[in-house]
C-alpha positions in Angstrom: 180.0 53.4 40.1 178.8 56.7 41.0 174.7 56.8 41.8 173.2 59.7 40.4 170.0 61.6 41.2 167.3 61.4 39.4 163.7 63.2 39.1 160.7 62.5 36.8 157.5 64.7 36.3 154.9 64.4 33.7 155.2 67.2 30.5 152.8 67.9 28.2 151.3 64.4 28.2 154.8 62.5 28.6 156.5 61.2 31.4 160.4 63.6 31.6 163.3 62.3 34.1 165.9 64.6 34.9 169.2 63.1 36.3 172.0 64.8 37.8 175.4 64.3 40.1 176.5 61.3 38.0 178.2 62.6 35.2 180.8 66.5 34.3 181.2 66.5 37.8 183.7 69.4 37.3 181.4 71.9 35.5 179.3 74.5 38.4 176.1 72.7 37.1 174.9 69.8 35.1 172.3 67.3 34.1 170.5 65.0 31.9 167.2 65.5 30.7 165.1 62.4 29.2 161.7 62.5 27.2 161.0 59.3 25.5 164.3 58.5 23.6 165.8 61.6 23.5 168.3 62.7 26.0 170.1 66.1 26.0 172.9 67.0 28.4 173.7 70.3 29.4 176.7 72.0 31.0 177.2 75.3 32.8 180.5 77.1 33.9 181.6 80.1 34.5 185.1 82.0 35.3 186.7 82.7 38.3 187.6 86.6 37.2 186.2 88.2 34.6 188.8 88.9 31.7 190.7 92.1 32.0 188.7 95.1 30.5 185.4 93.6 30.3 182.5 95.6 30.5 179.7 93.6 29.1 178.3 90.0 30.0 179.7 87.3 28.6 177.8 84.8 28.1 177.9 81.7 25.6 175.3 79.3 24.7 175.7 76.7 22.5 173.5 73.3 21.5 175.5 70.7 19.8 174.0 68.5 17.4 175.7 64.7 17.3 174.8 62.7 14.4 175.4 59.7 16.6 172.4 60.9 18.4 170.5 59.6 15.2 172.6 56.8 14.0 174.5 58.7 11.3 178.1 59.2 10.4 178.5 62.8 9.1 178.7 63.4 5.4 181.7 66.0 5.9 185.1 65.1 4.4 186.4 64.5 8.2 183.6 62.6 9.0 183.0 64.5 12.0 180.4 67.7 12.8 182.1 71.2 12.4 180.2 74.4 12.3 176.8 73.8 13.9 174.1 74.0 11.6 172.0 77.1 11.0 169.2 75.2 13.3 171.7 74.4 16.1 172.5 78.0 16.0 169.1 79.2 16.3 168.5 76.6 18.7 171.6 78.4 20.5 169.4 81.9 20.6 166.7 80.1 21.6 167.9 78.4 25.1 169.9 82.4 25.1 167.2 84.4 25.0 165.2 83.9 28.1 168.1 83.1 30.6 170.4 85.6 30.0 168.1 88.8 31.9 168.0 86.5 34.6 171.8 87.2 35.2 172.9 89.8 37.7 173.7 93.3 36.4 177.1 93.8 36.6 178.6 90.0 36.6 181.0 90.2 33.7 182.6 86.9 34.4 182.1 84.4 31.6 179.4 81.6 32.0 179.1 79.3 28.9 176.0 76.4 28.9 176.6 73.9 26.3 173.5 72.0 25.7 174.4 68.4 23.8 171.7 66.3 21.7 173.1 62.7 23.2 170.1 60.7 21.7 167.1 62.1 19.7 163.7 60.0 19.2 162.1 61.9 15.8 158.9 62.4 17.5 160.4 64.0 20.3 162.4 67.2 19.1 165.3 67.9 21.4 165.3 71.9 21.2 163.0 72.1 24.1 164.7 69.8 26.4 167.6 72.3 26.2 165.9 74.9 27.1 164.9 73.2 29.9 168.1 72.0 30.3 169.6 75.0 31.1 167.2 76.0 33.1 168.2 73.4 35.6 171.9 73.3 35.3 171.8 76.9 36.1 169.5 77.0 39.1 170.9 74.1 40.9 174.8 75.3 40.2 176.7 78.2 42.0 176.2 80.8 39.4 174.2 83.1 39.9 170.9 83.1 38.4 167.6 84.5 38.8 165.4 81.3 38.0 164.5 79.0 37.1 162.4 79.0 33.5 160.7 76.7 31.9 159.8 76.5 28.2 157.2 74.4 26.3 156.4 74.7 22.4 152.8 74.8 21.7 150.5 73.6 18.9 147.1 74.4 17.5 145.4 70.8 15.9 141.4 70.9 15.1 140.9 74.0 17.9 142.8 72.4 20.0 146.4 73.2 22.0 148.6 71.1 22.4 151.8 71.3 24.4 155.1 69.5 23.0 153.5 68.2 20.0 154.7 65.1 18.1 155.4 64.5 14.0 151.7 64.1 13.4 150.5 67.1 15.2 153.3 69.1 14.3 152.0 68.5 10.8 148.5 69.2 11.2 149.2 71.8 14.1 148.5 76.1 12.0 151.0 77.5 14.9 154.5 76.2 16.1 155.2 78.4 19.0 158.1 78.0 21.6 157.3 80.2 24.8 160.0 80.5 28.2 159.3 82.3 30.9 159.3 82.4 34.8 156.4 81.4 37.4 155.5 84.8 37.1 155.7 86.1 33.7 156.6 85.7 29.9 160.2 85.8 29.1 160.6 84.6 25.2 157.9 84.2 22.2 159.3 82.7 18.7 156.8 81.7 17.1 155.5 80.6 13.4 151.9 80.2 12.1 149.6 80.0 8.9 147.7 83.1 9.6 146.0 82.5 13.4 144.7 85.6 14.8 145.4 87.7 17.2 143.3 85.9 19.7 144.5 82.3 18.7 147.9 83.5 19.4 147.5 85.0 22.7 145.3 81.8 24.0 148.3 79.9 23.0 151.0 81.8 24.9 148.9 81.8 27.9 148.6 78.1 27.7 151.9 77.9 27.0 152.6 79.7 30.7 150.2 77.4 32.5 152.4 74.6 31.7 155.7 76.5 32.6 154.3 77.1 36.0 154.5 73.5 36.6 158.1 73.0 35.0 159.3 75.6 37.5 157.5 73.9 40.6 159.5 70.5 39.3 163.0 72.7 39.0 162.5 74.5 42.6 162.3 70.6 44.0 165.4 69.8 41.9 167.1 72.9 43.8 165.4 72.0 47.0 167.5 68.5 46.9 170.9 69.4 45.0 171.1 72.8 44.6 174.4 74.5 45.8 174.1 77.7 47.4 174.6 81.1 45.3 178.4 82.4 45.2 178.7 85.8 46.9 179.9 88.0 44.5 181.1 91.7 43.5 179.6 93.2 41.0 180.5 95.9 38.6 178.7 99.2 39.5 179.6 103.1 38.7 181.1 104.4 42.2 178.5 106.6 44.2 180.5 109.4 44.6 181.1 109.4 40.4 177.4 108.8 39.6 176.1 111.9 41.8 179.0 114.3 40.4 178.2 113.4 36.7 174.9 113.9 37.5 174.8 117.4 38.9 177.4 118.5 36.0 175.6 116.7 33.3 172.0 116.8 33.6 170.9 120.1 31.7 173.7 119.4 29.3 172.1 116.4 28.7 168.5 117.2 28.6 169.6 119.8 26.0 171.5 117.4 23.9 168.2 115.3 23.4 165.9 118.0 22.7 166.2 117.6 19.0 164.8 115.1 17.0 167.3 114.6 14.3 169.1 111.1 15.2 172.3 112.5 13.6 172.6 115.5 15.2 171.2 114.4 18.7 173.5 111.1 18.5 176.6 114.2 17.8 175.1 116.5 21.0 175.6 113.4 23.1 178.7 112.8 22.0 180.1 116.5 22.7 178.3 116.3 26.5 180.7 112.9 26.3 184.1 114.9 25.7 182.6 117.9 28.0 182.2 115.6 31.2 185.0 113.4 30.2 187.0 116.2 30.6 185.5 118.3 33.3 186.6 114.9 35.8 189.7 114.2 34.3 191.8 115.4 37.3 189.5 114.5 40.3 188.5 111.2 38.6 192.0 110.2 36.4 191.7 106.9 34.7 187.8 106.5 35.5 186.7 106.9 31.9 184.3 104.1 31.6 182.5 105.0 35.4 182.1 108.3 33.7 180.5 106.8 30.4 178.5 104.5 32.2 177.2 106.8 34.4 175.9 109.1 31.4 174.5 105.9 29.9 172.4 105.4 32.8 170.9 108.9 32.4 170.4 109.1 28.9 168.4 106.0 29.1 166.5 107.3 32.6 165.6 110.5 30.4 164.5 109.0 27.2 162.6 106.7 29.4 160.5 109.5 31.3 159.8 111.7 28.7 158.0 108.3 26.6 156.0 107.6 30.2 155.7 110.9 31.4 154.9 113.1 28.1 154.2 110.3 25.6 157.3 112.1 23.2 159.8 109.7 21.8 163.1 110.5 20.8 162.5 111.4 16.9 159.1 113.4 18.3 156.4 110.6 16.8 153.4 109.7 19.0 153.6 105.8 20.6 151.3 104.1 17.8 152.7 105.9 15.2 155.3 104.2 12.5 157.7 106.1 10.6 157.4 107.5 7.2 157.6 104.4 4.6 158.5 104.7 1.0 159.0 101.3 -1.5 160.2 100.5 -5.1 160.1 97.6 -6.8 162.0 96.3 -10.6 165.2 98.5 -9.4 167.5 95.6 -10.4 167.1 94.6 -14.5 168.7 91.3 -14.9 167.3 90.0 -11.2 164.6 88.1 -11.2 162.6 89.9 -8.6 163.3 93.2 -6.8 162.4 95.9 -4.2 163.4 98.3 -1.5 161.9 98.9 1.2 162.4 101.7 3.6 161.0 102.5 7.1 162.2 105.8 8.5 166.5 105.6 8.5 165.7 101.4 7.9 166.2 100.7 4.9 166.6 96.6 3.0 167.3 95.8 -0.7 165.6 92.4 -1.4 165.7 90.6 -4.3 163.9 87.3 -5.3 166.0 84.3 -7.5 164.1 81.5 -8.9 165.7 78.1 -9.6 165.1 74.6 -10.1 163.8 71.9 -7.4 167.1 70.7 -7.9 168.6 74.1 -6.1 166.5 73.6 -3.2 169.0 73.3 -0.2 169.9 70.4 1.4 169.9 69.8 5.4 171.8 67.4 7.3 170.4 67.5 11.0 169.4 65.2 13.7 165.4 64.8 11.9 165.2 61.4 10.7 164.9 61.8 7.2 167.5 64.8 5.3 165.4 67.8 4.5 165.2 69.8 1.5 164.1 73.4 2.0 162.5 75.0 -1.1 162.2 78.4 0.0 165.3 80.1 1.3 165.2 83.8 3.0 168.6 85.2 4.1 169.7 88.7 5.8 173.0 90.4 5.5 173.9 93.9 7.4 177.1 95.3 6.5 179.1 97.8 9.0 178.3 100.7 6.4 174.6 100.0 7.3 175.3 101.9 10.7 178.2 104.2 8.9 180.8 102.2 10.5 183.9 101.1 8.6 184.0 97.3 9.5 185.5 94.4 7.5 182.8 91.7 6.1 182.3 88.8 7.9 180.3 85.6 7.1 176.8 85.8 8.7 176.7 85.6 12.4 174.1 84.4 15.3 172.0 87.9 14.7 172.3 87.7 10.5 170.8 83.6 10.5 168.2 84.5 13.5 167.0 87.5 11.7 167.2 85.8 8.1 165.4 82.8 9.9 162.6 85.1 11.3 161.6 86.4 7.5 161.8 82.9 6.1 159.6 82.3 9.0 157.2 85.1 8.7 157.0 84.2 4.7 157.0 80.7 4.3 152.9 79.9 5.1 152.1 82.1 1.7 154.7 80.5 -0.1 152.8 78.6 -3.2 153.0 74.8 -3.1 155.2 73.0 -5.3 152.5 71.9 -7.3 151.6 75.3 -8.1 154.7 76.8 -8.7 157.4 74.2 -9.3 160.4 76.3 -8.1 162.9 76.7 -5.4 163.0 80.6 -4.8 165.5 82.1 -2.5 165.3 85.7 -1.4 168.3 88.1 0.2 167.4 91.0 2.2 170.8 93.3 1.8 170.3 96.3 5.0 171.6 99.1 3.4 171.1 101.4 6.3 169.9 100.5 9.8 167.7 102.2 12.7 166.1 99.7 13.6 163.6 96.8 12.9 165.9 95.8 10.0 164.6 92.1 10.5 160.6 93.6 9.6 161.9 95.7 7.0 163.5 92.5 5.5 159.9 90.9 5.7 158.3 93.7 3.8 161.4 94.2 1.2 161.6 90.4 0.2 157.2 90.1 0.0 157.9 93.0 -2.5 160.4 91.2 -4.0 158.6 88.0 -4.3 155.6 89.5 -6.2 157.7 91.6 -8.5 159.6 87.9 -9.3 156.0 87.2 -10.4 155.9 84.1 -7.2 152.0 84.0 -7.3 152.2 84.0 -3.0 148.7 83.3 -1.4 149.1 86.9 0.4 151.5 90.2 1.0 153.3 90.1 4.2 154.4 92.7 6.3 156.3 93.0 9.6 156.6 95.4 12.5 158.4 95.2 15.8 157.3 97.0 19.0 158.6 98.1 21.8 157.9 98.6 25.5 159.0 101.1 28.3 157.3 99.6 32.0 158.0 101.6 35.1 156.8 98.8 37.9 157.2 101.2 40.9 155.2 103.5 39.5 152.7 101.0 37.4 153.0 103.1 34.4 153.7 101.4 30.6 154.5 102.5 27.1 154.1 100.2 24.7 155.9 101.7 20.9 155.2 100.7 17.8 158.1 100.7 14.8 161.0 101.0 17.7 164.0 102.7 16.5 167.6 101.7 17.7 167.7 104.2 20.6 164.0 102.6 21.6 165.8 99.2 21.3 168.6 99.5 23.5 166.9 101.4 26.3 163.4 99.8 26.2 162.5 96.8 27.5 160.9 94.6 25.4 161.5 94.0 21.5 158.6 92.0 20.2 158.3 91.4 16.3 155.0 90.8 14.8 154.6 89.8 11.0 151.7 88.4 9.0 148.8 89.1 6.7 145.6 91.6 6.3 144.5 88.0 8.1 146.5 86.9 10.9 150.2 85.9 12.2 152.9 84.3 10.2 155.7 84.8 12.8 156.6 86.3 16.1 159.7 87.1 18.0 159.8 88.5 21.3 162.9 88.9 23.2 162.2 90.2 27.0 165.1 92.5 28.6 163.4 92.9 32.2 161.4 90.0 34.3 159.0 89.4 32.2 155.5 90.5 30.8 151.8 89.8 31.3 148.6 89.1 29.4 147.1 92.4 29.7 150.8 94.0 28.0 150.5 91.1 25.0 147.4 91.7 24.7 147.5 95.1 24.0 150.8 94.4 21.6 149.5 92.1 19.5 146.3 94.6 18.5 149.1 97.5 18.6 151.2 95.4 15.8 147.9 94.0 13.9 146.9 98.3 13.7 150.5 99.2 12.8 150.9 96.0 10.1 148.0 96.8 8.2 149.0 100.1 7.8 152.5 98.9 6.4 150.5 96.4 4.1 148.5 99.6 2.5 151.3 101.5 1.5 153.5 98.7 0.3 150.3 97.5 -1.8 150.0 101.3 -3.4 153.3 100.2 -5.0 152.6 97.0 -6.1 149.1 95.5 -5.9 149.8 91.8 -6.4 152.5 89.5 -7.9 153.1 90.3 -11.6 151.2 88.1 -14.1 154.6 86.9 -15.6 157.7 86.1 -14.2 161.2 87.5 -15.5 162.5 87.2 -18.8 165.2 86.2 -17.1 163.8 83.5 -14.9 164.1 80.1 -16.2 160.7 78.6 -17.1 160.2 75.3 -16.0 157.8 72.3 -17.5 157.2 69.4 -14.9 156.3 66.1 -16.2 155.7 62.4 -14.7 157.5 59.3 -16.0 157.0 55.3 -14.3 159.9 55.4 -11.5 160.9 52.3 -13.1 161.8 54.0 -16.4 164.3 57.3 -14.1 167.4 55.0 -15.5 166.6 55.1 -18.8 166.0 58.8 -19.1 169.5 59.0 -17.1 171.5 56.9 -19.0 174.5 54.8 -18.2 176.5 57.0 -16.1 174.3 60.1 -16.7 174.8 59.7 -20.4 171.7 60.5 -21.8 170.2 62.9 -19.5 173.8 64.4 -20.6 173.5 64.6 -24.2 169.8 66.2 -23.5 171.3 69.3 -21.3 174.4 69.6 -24.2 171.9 69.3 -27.1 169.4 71.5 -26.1 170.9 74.0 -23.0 168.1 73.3 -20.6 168.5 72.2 -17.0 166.7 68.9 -16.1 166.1 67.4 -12.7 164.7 64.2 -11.6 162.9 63.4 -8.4 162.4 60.0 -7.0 158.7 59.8 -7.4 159.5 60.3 -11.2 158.4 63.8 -11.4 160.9 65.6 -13.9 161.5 69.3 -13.6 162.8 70.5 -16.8 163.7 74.3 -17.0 164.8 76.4 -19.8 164.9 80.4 -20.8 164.6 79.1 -25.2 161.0 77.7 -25.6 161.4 75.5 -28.0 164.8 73.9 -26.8 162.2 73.3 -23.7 159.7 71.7 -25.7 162.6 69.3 -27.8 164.1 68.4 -24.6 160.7 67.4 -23.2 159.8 65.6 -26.5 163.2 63.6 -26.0 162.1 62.6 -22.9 158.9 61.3 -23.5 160.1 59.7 -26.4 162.6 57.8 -24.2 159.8 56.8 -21.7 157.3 56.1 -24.3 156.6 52.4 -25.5 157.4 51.6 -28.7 154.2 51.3 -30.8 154.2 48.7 -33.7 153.0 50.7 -36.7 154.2 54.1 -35.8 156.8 55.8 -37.7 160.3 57.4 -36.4 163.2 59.4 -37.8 166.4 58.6 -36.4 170.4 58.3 -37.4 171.5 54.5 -38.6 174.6 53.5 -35.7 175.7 50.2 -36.8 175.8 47.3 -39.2 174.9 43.8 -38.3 177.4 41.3 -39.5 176.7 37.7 -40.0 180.5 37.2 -38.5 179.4 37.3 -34.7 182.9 38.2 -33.5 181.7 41.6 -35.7 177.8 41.7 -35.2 177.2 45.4 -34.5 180.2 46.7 -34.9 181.6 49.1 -37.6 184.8 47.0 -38.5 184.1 45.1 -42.0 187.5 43.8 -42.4 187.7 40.3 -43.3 189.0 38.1 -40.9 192.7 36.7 -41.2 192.0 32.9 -39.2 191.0 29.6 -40.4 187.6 28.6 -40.3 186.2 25.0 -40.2 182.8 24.1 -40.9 181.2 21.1 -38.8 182.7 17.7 -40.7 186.0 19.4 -40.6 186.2 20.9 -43.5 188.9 24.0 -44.2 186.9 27.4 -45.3 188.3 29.7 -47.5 190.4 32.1 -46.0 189.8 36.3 -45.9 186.2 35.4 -46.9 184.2 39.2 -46.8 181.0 38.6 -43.4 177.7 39.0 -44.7 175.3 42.2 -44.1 172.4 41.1 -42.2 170.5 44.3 -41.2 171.4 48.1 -39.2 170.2 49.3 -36.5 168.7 52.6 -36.3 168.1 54.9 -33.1 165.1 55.6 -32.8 165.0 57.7 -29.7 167.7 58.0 -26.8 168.3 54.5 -25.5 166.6 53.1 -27.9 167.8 51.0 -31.0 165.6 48.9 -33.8 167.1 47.1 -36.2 166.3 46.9 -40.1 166.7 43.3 -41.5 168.3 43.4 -44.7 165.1 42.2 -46.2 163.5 44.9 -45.4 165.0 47.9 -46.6 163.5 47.5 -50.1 161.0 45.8 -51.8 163.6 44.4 -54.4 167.2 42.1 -53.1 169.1 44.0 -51.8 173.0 42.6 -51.7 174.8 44.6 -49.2 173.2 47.2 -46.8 175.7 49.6 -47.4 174.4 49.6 -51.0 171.0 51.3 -49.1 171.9 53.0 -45.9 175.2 53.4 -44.1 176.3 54.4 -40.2 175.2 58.1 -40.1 172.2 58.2 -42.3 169.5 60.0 -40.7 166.1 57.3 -42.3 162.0 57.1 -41.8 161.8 53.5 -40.7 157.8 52.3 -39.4 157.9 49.3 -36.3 156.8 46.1 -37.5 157.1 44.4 -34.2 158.6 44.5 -30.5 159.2 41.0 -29.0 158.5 39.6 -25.4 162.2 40.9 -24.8 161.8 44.6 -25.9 164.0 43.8 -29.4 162.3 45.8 -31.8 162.2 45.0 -35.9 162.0 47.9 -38.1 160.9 48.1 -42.0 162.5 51.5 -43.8 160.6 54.1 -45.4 162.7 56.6 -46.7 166.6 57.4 -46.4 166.3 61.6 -45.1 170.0 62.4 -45.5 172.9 61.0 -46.3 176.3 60.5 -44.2 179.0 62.5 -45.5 181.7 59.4 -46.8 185.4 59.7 -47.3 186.1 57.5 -50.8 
């Protein structure tokens, strides 16, 4: 048997071992990292060649989530895991997101790191040990790689941080924060909190770093003892001799084309500078198109770049603090629930707000313990025509579930309890035209739709992202707030900020460049609180607060308790009686396990009857109280017919005790009906007591369908209950 290697260190408080050389001997790097009893594995490889044509990095990252890890067989009609789950994917992001500027510029060979949940221990969440995972499968393979990181989530419990927190503390903690980043620097923020300030925040990060420094000391002794060196390596770059001619034909053209502030028509100048230079080089530089491109890319973003640092004038002409013009509406949609637009310069997002039953809330398989049920559901869709281009639709990808995760995210602390408002609510931002910080304008749209739904949320929410532009040679930094696309793809740092008039309900920041310090977070974070209050006045001058009354259209929904030992009866023999409630009276009606029943309804009074139902299922029967209620059967004194509806005589011999031969065809006797007095629950009439005078046959009184007043004269030790009649309300309709 193979002997591995294997490292421990001490992490937040618990002992981690990291082994490696034993197993996936044929990927460039791999290992096994262990915190308690969970174990994730993680993989790295990369090509030989990159693919024909490739001018970008490819680079896949993907955490698999095994049920086995857990104990559990998945629910899927295969009985084996398909598409990973919306967590898994942003898991995938997550591990992504700090690694992949550590990558050379220029390497377009494909590298994939598949991270794998082997064994998961429910106090110890594997998403971090991925992270870290990949961290050190990169930086002791071959490939490449700039690191190592190290990543750590951080909590906030009674004043306190805490690093890697466990159930308890995740449930008591006001922040969940992941942070990555190098020895030297900040590389990823993602981050969700119940409104922690500015300063809470910040403390957090940089605790969060403290602890990363150590993670990276422990991966530099991993490479010390089995790191393989670095491949040398070629890397894509634009020719010298191309570079310097495009720049001495293109750089007035250039500077001209960006002069204006119109996006459409400075986005069309740089197009025809394209075509111009394209063409000027076509002889001397045949078949060198994308050199030629690149090279122009590389000064467009050098340009826009020093006129931010050197003039403080961004590309659309506004000042670095200052956000776009904003404009809202809410109620656009008249049978949706809850409505609203919100637009932020060229961003624009149509949100809308659905209310449902508990019993819509969606349902999570994943490797928690325990199946969770998520009440409040954001998600974010941006169609090509968003961005004028004419693309087919697609189901949601990485982007569309990171950036619907981020609103739910931002959102979710100001949600109303279930308690309070006993619904599951689901909100869809729709981008109907994108320039940028779509994922904020999201955040704003759906808080306006929430309160036009009438959802009575503890507080409005906006969200803003920023941007930075850092010259290190020079020390020189820009930090932008409300980034546009062109600020996106040339800056350096997209950091999303969302929260309250109070403090931080979410974070995402997304480093492009080595890394950032306190000093440049700092001075974000009181940037994006500036720029998020602002957002927060105007989307208030359209709508102050949530509505006092929800939709017409929403459902309405009554919540009552029942005993848990009493569920089956309101549900019937195979669903039979909560059945006959939903087709009698159109309502929908959903049960919990703690007995709580949710019953919702858009007719009032079909509400109230299907409540009244219920409780009259639940109830216990009280002697002396009256009930109405159809008659369903006749007792017979033949007990081969007792309770049924056929009278016919019977057509056997029957012999009394001494032996004695009875008459033959001789008619059963009527002994009593039995009368439903609420669903599931019969009483039975003794003959004798459905008059005061003899009464010969009970059909002579009452038959099967007569609706009758009867009052309870008793209920045994075994539930049967006895029944005295009042008065006969309506008779059956009879054939002669």
């Amino acid at each position: 048997m193979r002997e591995g290697n294997i490292f421990k260190t001490v992490i937040g408080g618990r002992e981690v071992s990291v082994e490696t050389g034993k197993y996936a001997e044929q990927a460039n790097g791999h290992c096994i990292v262990r915190c308690g009893d969970t174990m994730v594995m993680t993989n790295v490889c990369m090509s030989d060649q990159p693919r024909p044509g490739m001018d970008f990095f490819p680079l896949s990252v993907d955490f698999e989530e095994k049920l086995y890890a857990i104990g559990k067989i998945p629910g899927s009609f295969k009985r084996r895991e398909g598409r990973g789950s919306d967590k898994a994917i942003l898991t995938s992001r997550l591990i992504d997101r700090p690694i992949r500027p550590l990558f050379p510029k220029g390497l377009f060979n494909d590298v994939t790191v598949v991270c794998t949940a082997l064994s998961v221990e429910p106090d110890i969440p594997p998403e971090v040990w991925g992270m870290v995972g990949s961290s050190i499968a990169l930086s002791i393979s071959d490939i490449p790689f700039a690191g190592p990181t190290g990543a750590v989530v951080v909590g906030y419990v009674d004043g306190q941080y805490v690093i890697n927190p466990d159930s308890a503390q995740r449930e008591a903690s006001s922040m969940h924060v992941t942070v990555a980043g190098t020895a030297d620097a900040i590389m990823m923020v993602e981050a969700g909190a119940n409104e922690v300030s500015e300063e809470v925040m910040l403390g957090g990060i940089m605790y969060a770093h403290e602890e990363i420094k150590k993670i990276v000391a422990f991966i530099n002794e991993i490479v010390a003892a089995v790191g393989k060196p670095k491949l040398e390596m070629e890397y894509y770059h634009v020719p010298e001799d191309i570079d310097a001619d495009v720049r001495a034909f293109a750089d007035k053209l250039l500077d001209e084309a960006l002069a204006t502030h119109d996006r459409t028509e400075r986005q069309n100048n740089q197009d025809r500078v394209e075509a111009e230079t394209i063409a000027h080089f076509a002889d001397k530089y045949e078949g060198k198109e994308r050199e030629i491109k690149d090279a122009l890319y590389y000064m467009t973003k050098e340009k826009v770049r020093a006129k931010i640092l050197d003039r403080g004038e961004r590309p659309d002409g506004r000042k670095t603090d200052e956000i776009r013009e904003i404009w809202c509406e809410v109620g656009i949609l008249p049978r949706v629930h809850g409505s609203a637009v919100f637009t932020r310069g060229q961003s624009q997002a149509m949100s809308t707000c659905t209310l449902g039953t508990i019993g819509d809330a969606q349902k999570l398989e994943n490797l928690d313990e325990d199946d969770v049920r998520k009440r409040y559901m954001h998600q974010y869709n941006m169609p090509g025509y968003s961005t004028g281009e004419a693309k087919p639709l697609r189901a949601p990808g990485r982007r569309e579930i990171g950036h619907g995760a981020l609103a739910e995210r931002a959102l979710e602390p100001v949600i109303p309890s279930e308690e309070e408002f006993p619904y599951a609510i689901r909100t869809v931002s729709e981008i109907v035209s994108s320039n940028g910080s779509t994922s904020q304008a999201s955040v704003c749209g759906s808080c306006l739709a929430l309160m036009d739904a009438g959802v009575p949320i503890k507080a409005p929410v906006a969200g803003i992202a920023m941007g930075l532009i850092k010259d290190p040679e020079h020390h020189r930094v820009a930090i932008l707030s409300d980034i546009q696309g062109l600020e996106d793809f040339l800056g350096d740092m997209d950091f999303k900020v969302a929260g309250t008039s109070k403090g931080i309900t979410a974070i995402q920041m997304d480093i492009k460049i080595k890394g950032i310090d306190r000093e440049i977070l700092t001075t974000a974070l009181e940037q994006a609180r500036k720029g998020r209050l602002f957002i927060l006045g105007k989307m208030l001058d359209v709508i102050p607060g949530p509505r006092a009354e929800l939709s017409k259209w929403a459902p309405k929904i009554t919540v009552i308790k029942i005993d848990q030992d009493k569920i089956g009866k309101v549900i019937g023999k195979g669903g039979e009686t909560i059945n006959k409630i939903v087709e009698d009276t159109g309502v929908k009606i959903d049960i919990e396990e703690d007995g709580s029943v949710y019953i919702a309804y858009t007719d009032a009074e079909m509400g109230e009857k299907a409540k009244s139902i219920i409780l009259s299922i639940v109830e216990d029967v009280v002697v002396g109280k009256v009930y109405e209620g159809p008659v369903v059967k006749i007792l017979m004194s033949n007990p081969d017919r007792m309770g049924g509806r056929d009278r016919r005589p019977r057509r056997d011999n029957r012999h009394d005790k001494d032996g004695k031969e009875q008459k033959k065809d001789e008619e059963p006797q009527q002994l009593g009906a039995f009368v439903n007095i609420a669903p599931g629950k019969d009483g039975m009439i003794h003959i004798s007591k459905l008059s005061n005078k003899r009464v010969a046959k009970v059909t002579d009184v009452i038959d099967i369908g007569d609706v009758v007043k009867v009052e309870v004269i008793k209920v045994d030790e075994k539930g049967r209950i006895d029944l005295k009649l009042l008065e006969v309300l309506s008779k059956a309709e009879r054939a002669e």
